[in-house]
N, C-alpha and C positions, 0 to 999 in steps of 0.2 A: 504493500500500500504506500510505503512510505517515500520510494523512488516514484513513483505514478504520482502520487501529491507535489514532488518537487518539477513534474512538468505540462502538470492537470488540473484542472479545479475537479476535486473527487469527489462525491455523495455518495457514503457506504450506507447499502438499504439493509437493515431487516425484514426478510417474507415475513408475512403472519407466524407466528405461533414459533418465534426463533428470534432470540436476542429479547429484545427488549418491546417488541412487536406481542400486542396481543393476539389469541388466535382470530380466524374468519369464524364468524355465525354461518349457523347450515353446513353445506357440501362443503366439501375438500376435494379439488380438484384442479388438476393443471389451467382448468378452460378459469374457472374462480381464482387462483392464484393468479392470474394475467390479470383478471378481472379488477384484482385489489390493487396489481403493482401501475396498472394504466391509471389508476384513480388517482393513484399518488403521484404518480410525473406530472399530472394535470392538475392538481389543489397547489402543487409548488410550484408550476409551471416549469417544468423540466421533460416535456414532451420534446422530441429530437434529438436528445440526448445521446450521447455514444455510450455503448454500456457492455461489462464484460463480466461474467459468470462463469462457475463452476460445479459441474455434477447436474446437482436437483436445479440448483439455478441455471446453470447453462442450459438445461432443456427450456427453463420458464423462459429466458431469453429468444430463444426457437420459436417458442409460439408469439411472444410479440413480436416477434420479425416478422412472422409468415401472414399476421394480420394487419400489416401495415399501417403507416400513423403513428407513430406512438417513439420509436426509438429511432435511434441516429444508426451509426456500425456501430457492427457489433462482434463480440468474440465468445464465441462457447466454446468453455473448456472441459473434454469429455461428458459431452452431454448423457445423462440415463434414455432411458426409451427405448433405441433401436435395437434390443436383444430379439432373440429369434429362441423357441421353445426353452432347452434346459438352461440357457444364458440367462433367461430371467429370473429363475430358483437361483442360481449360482450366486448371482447381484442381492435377492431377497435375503439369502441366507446370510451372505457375506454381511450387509451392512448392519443385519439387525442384530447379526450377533457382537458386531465392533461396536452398536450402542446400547446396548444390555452390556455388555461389559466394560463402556467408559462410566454408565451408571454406578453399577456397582463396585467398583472399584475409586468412586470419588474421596471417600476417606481417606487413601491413601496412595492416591493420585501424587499429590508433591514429592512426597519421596519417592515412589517408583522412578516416577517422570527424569531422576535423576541420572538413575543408569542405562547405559549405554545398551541393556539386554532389553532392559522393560520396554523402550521405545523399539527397538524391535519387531518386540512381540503384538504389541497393542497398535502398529503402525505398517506390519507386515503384506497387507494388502493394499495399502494406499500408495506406501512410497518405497523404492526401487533401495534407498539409503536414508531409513526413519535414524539409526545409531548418528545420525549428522547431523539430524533435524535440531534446533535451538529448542534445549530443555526447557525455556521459559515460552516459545512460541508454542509447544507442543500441550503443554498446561495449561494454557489461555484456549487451545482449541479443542481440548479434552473438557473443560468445564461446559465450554459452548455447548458443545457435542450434545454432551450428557443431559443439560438444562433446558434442551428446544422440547416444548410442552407440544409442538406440533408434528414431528417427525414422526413418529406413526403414523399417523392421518395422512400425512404427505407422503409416504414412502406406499402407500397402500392405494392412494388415489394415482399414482404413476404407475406403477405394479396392475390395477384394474385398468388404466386407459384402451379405450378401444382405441378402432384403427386409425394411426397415424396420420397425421394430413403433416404437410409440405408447402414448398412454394415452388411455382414455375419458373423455369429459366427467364430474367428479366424481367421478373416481377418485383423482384427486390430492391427500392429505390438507392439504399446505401448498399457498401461492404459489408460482408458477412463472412467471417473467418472461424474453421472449427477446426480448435488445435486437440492432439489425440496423444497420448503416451503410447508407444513402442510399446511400451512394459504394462501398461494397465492391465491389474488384475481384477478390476472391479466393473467397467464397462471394456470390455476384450476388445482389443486394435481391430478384429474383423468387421466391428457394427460401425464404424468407421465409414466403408464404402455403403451401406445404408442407409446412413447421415446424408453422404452426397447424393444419394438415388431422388431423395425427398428432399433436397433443397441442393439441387444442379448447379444453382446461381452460386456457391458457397466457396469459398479457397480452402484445401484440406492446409494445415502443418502438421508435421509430424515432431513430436519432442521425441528426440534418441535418447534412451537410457532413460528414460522417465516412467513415472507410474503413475495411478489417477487423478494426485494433483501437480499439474508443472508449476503452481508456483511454490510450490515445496521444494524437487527435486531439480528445475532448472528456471531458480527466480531470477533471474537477467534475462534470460530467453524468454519468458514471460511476459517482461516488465517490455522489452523491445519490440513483441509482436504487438501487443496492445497500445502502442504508442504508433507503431508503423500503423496500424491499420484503423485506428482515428485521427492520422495527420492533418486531415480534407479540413 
């Protein structure tokens, strides 16, 4: 965040029901999470904006692009969604068991978080090299993690989405850039070419050695595509 603030005006959002965001009333659903996040660029007047996401948010991203109006370019980093049959249990199992276990493990989160095993372990699917990751960075996102009152409800309305919708080659007023880990173990580098099936208009990157988050495993490389790709 903090290299992107030194050559961006930055607005970090909380989704509903994550950070300091209450949840949505009613349905939980990607088409209603867009719903809330258009509402909010438009009470602050931050509609056009360029905007850049990861995982859950990178798909929410997806769907305001492909509806057009509402954001500037934009960059999704390993968007969820595009699994095909067992790839979606694989994603289900994986994450829900990574947040069942930063929950219960909050007690003693601080000290874990210190050694070079623990992150490992509790990091093993996310990132390519968690034993590197900033023991204070990783605490800060293990509290997050554990505390989103919403992430069930969100992980379950992505998991049930019917079928995907897209956007047509040059339909897309701005850039749309969708960077992918080599190494992700959480959305598989094949759903990758799926991405581009349903949004043609899109520039793939590829982050080498990376895993589900590149701004974890390659934060300069991160910090430069999203800077390249909102220059306009």
């Amino acid at each position: 965040m903090e290299p992107l603030a030194a050559r961006r005006s930055v607005t970090a959002i909380d989704l509903p029901g994550f950070g300091k965001s209450p949840p949505l009333d009613g349905e939980v659903s990607l088409q209603t999470l867009a719903d809330a996040l258009a509402q909010f660029l438009r009470e602050h007047e931050l509609i056009g904006t360029d905007a850049a996401g990861s995982s859950i948010g990178a798909r929410l991203l997806l769907e305001l692009a492909r509806r057009g109006g509402v954001l500037g370019s934009v960059v999704s980093l390993g968007p969820g969604g595009f699994w095909l049959g067992w790839e979606r249990f694989l994603f289900a199992a994986s994450v829900w068991f990574s947040h069942r276990l930063a929950q219960s493990l909050q007690f003693a989160m601080p000290t874990l978080i210190a050694h070079d095993w623990a992150r490992s372990l509790l990091l093993a699917q996310f990132s390519v090299q968690p034993a590197a990751l900033p023991p204070s960075m990783v605490l800060e996102e293990m509290r997050s993690y554990a505390s989103a009152r919403s992430y069930d409800a969100v992980l379950r309305a992505l998991l049930r989405e019917p079928a995907r919708q897209g956007a047509d080659a040059g339909s897309l007023p701005r850039p749309l850039v969708i960077g992918w880990g080599r190494l992700d173990r959480v959305c598989l580098p094949q759903q990758a070419a799926r991405a581009l099936q349903l949004y043609p208009g899109a520039r793939l990157h590829w982050f080498e050695c990376c895993g589900h988050f590149p701004h974890w495993d390659a934060p300069e490389e991160t910090t430069r595509l999203i800077l390249e790709a909102t220059a306009d």
